[in-house]
C-alpha positions in Angstrom: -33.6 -9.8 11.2 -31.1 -10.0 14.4 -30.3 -6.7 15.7 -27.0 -6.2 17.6 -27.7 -4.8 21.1 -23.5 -3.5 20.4 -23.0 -0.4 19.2 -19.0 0.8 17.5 -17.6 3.9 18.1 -14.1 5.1 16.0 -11.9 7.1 18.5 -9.4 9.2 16.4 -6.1 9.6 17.1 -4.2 12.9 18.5 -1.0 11.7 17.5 0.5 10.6 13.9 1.1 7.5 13.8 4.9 6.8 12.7 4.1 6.0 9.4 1.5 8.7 8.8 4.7 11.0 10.2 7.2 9.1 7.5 5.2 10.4 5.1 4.4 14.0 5.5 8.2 14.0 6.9 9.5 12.5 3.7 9.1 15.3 1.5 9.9 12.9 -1.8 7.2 11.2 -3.4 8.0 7.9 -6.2 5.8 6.4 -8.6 5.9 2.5 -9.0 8.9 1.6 -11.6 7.6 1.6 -15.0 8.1 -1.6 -16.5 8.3 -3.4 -13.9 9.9 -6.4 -14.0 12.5 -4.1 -16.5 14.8 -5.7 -19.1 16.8 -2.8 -20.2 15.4 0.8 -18.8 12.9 2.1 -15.5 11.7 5.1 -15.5 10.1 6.4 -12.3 7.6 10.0 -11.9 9.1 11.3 -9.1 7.7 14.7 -7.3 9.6 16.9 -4.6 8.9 19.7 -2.6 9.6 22.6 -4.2 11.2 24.2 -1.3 13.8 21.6 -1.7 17.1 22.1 -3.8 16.6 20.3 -6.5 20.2 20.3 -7.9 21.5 18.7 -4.8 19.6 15.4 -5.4 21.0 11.9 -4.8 20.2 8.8 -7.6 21.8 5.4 -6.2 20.8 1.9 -7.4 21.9 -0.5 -4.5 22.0 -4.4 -5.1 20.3 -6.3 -2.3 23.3 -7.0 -0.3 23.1 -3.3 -0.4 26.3 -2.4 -2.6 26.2 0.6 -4.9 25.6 -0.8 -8.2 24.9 2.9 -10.1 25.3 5.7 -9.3 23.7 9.3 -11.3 25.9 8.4 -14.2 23.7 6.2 -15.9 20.6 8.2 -14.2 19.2 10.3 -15.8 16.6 13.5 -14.3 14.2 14.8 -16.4 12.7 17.9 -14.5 9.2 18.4 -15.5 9.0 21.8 -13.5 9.5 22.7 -10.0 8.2 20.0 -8.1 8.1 16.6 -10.7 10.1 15.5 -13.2 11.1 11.8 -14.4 13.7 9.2 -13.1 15.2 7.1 -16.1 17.8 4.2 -15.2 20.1 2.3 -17.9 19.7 -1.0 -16.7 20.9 -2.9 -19.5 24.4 -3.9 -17.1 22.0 -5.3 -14.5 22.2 -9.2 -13.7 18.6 -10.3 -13.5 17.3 -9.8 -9.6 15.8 -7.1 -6.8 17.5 -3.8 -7.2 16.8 -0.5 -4.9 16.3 2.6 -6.2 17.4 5.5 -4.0 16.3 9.3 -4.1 17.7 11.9 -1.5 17.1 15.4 -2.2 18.7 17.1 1.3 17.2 15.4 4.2 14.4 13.7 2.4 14.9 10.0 1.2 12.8 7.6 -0.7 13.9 3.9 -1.7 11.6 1.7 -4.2 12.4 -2.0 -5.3 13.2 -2.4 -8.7 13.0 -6.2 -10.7 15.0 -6.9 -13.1 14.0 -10.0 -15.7 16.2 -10.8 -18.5 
């Protein structure tokens, strides 16, 4: 058996990295869209900090040339409790393609593709 005269050390870093600080920054967390490719509905578990306001959130559906296609209209929240609830989208209008789902609750902001597949 060869042994390697090298020996591997892991250094650890002091500072975040700038996703590792996206993350913990980003106080809104998304499932993956459920179906996904969708024909006619998404839903999406989404959970929040519960230090955030809750009634000041922010649903957008952007096409990807980035125009609004929908807005909380046809969005519905289903609050679960404090911190998680469910996302549910109509997306029965939607020409087949990539869509963007976007959550802001205050400062925190949280996009996830979405396919639709007709």
């Amino acid at each position: 058996m060869y042994k390697s005269p090298t020996r591997w050390f892991a250094k650890t870093k002091s500072k975040p990295s700038s996703v590792e600080k996206v993350e913990t920054d980003n106080r809104i967390f998304l499932s993956i869209p459920h179906p996904n490719p969708s024909i006619d509905k998404v839903k999406v578990l989404i959970w929040w900090n519960n230090n955030e306001d809750i009634n000041s959130i922010e649903i957008k559906i952007y096409n990807i040339l980035g125009q609004v296609i929908s807005t909380s209209h046809n969005i519905e929240l289903i609050k679960y409790n404090d911190y998680s609830g469910e996302i549910r989208c109509n997306t029965s209008s939607f020409s087949p393609g990539v869509y963007i789902l976007n959550v802001r609750i205050g400062q925190a902001n949280k996009s996830i593709p979405i396919i639709i597949n007709k």
